[in-house]
C-alpha positions as CSV (number, residue, x, y, z in Angstrom):
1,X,68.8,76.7,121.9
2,X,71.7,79.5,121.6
3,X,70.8,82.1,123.5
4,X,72.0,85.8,122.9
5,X,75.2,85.5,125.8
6,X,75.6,82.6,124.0
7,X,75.9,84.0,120.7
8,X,77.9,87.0,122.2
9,X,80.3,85.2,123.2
10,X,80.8,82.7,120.3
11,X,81.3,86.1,118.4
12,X,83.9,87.5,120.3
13,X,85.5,83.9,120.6
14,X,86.2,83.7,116.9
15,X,87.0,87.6,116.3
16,X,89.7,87.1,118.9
17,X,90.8,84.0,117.5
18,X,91.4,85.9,114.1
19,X,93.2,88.6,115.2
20,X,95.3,86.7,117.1
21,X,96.4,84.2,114.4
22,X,96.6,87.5,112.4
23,X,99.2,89.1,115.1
24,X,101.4,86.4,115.2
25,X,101.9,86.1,111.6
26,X,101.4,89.5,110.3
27,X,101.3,88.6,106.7
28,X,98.0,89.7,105.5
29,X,98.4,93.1,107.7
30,X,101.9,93.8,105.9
31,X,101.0,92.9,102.0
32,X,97.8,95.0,102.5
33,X,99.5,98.0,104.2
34,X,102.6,98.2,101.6
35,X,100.5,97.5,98.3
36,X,98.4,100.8,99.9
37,X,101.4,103.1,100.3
38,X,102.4,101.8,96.9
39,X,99.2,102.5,94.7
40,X,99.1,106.0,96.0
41,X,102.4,106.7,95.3
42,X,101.7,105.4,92.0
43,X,98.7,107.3,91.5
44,X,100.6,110.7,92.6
45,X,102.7,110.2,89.8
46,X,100.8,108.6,87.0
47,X,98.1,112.0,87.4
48,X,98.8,115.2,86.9
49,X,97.3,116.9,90.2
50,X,97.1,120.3,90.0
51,X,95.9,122.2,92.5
52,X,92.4,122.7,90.4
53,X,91.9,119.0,90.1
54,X,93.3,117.8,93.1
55,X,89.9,117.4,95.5
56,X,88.5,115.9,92.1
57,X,90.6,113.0,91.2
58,X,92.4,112.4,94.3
59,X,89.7,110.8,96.5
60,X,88.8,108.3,94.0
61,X,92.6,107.2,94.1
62,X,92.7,106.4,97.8
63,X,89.5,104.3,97.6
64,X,90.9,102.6,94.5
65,X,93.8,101.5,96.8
66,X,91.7,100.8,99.4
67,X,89.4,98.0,97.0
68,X,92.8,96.9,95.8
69,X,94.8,96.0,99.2
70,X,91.1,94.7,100.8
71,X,90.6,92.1,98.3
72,X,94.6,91.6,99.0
73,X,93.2,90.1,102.6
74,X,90.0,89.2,101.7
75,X,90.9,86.1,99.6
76,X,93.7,85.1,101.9
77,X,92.1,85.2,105.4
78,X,89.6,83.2,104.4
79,X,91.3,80.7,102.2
80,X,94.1,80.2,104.5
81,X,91.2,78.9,106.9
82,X,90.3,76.6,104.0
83,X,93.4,75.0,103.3
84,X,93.7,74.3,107.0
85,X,90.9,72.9,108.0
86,X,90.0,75.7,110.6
87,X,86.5,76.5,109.0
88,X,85.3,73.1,108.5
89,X,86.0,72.7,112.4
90,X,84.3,75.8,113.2
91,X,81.0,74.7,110.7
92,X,81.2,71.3,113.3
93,X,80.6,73.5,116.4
94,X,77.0,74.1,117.4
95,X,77.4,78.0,115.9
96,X,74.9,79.8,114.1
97,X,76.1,80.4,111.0
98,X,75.2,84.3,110.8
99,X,78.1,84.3,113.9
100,X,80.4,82.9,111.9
101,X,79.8,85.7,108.6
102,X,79.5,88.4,111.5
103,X,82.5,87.2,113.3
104,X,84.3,87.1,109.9
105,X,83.3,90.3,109.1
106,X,84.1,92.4,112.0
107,X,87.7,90.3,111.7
108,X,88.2,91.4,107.8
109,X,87.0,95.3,108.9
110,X,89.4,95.5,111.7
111,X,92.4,94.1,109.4
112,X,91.2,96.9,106.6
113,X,90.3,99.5,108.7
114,X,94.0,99.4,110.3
115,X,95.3,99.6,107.0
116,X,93.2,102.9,106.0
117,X,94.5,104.0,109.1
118,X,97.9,103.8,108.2
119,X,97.1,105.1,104.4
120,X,95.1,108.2,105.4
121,X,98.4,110.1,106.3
122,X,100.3,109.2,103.9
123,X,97.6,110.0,101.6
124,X,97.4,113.4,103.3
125,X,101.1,114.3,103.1
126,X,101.7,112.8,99.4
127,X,98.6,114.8,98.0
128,X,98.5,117.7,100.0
129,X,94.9,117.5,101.0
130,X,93.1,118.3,104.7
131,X,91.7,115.0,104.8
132,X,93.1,113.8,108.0
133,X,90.0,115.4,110.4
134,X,87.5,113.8,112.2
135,X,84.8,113.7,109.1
136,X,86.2,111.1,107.6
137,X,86.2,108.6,110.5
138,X,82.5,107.6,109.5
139,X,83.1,107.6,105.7
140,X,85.9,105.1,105.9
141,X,83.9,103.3,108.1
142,X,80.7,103.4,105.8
143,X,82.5,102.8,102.7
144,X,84.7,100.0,103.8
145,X,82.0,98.0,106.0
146,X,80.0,98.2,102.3
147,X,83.5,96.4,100.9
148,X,83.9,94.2,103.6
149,X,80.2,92.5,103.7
150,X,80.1,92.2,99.8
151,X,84.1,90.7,99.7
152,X,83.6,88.4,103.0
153,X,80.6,86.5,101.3
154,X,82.4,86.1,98.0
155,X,85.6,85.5,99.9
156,X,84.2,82.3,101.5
157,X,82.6,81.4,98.0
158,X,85.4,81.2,96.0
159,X,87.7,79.7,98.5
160,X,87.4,76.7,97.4
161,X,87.9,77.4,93.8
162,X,91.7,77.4,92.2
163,X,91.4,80.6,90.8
164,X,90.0,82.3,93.9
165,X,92.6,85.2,93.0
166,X,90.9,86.1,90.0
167,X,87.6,85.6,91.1
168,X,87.1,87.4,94.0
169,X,87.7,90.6,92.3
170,X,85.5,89.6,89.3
171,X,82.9,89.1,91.4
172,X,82.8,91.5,94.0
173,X,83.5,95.0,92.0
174,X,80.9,95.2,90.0
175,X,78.8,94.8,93.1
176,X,80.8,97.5,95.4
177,X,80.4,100.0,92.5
178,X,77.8,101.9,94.2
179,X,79.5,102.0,97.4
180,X,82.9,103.4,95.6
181,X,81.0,106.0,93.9
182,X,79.6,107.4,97.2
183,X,82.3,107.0,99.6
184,X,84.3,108.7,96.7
185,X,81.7,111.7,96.8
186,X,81.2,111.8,100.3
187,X,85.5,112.5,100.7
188,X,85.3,114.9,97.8
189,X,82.3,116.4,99.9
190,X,84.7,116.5,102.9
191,X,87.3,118.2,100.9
192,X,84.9,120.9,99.1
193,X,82.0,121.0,100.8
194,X,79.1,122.0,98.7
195,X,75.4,123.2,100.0
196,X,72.5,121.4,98.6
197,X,74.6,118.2,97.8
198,X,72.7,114.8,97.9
199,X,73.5,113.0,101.4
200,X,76.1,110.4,100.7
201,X,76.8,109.1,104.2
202,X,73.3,108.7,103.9
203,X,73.6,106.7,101.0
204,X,76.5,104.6,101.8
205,X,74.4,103.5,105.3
206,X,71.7,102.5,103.3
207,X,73.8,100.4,101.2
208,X,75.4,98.7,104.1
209,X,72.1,97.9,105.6
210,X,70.8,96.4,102.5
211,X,73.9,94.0,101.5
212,X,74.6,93.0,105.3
213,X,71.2,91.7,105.0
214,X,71.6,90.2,102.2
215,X,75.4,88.8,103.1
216,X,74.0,87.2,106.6
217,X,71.2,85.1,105.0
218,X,72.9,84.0,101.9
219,X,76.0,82.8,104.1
220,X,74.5,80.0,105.8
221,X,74.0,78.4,102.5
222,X,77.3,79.0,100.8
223,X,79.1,77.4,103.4
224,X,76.8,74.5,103.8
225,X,77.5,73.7,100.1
């Protein structure tokens, strides 16, 4: 019986494992990063963001980058695993399968959340916008633990598939729409605060809590199939 050390440390075991086959090639960390940068410069110049319209339009363009460059290394993290062998290995070892998803998961936040990192000042600087303060610490990580759960499960699904490329994305935006429209309110909230507003970091927790349960349970059988 696998007791909670146990578990603990099997988590830990394969989160360092991933971030350490991630550091030495650097591939996933680099495409994500750069198609970032590159879809807010886009975005700078394909709206017209005038100083009325700024707060507005601009949030919704750095969490549209965001979606973009996580699904970037969503599919390939998990399918590189695939075409290697590594996870059917791991599903051999006695390791409860809601390890594996959480061990996963925390691995895929880390490698997105470094990213946003990254993006948030250039964001700042390119738009002109205040958004670089310690507010929006928990909605990035709200909003992109609600796109990492929801992309990690379908990630592992369509691995196996040809078209994983095209799938992943099919699959997981329609479910992540209610997650983009409130981590998009809660920056725009950050930006221009407004009394009376509806809670959206209370939202976006909510929503995490309900599709990491949902994610943990349903993994064990998708990669048992």
């Amino acid at each position: 019986m696998t007791t909670a050390r146990d578990a603990w440390d099997q988590l830990w075991a394969i989160i360092w494992k991933d971030l350490r086959c991630e550091l030495r090639g650097r591939q996933v960390w680099m495409a994500m990063g750069l198609f970032a940068l590159l879809s807010l410069v886009i975005f700078n110049f394909a709206f017209d963001l005038r100083v009325d319209n700024q707060v507005a339009v601009a949030p919704g363009a750095l969490w549209i980058a965001f979606v973009f460059a996580s699904m970037l290394g969503l599919g390939r993290t998990v399918a590189a695993e695939q075409e290697q062998g590594a996870m059917d290995r791991l599903l051999l070892c006695p390791v409860d399968r809601q390890v594996i998803f959480l061990a996963k998961l925390v691995g895929n936040l880390v490698f997105i959340l470094v990213v946003e990192g990254v993006a948030v000042p250039v964001f700042a600087a390119i738009y002109n916008l205040p958004v670089v303060t310690p507010g929006i610490v928990p909605v990035m990580l709200l909003g992109t633990l609600g796109i990492a759960t929801i992309g990690t499960l379908f990630a592992a699904i369509t691995a196996n598939t040809r078209a994983r490329e095209l799938l992943l994305p099919l699959l997981v935006f329609p479910l992540i729409v209610p997650v983009m429209i409130a981590a998009v309110r809660a920056t725009q909230a950050l930006l221009a605060p407004v009394s009376g507003g509806p809670p959206w970091l209370g939202l976006l927790a909510a929503f995490d809590i309900i599709f990491l349960s949902i994610t943990a349970i349903t993994f064990r059988y998708v990669v048992e199939e």
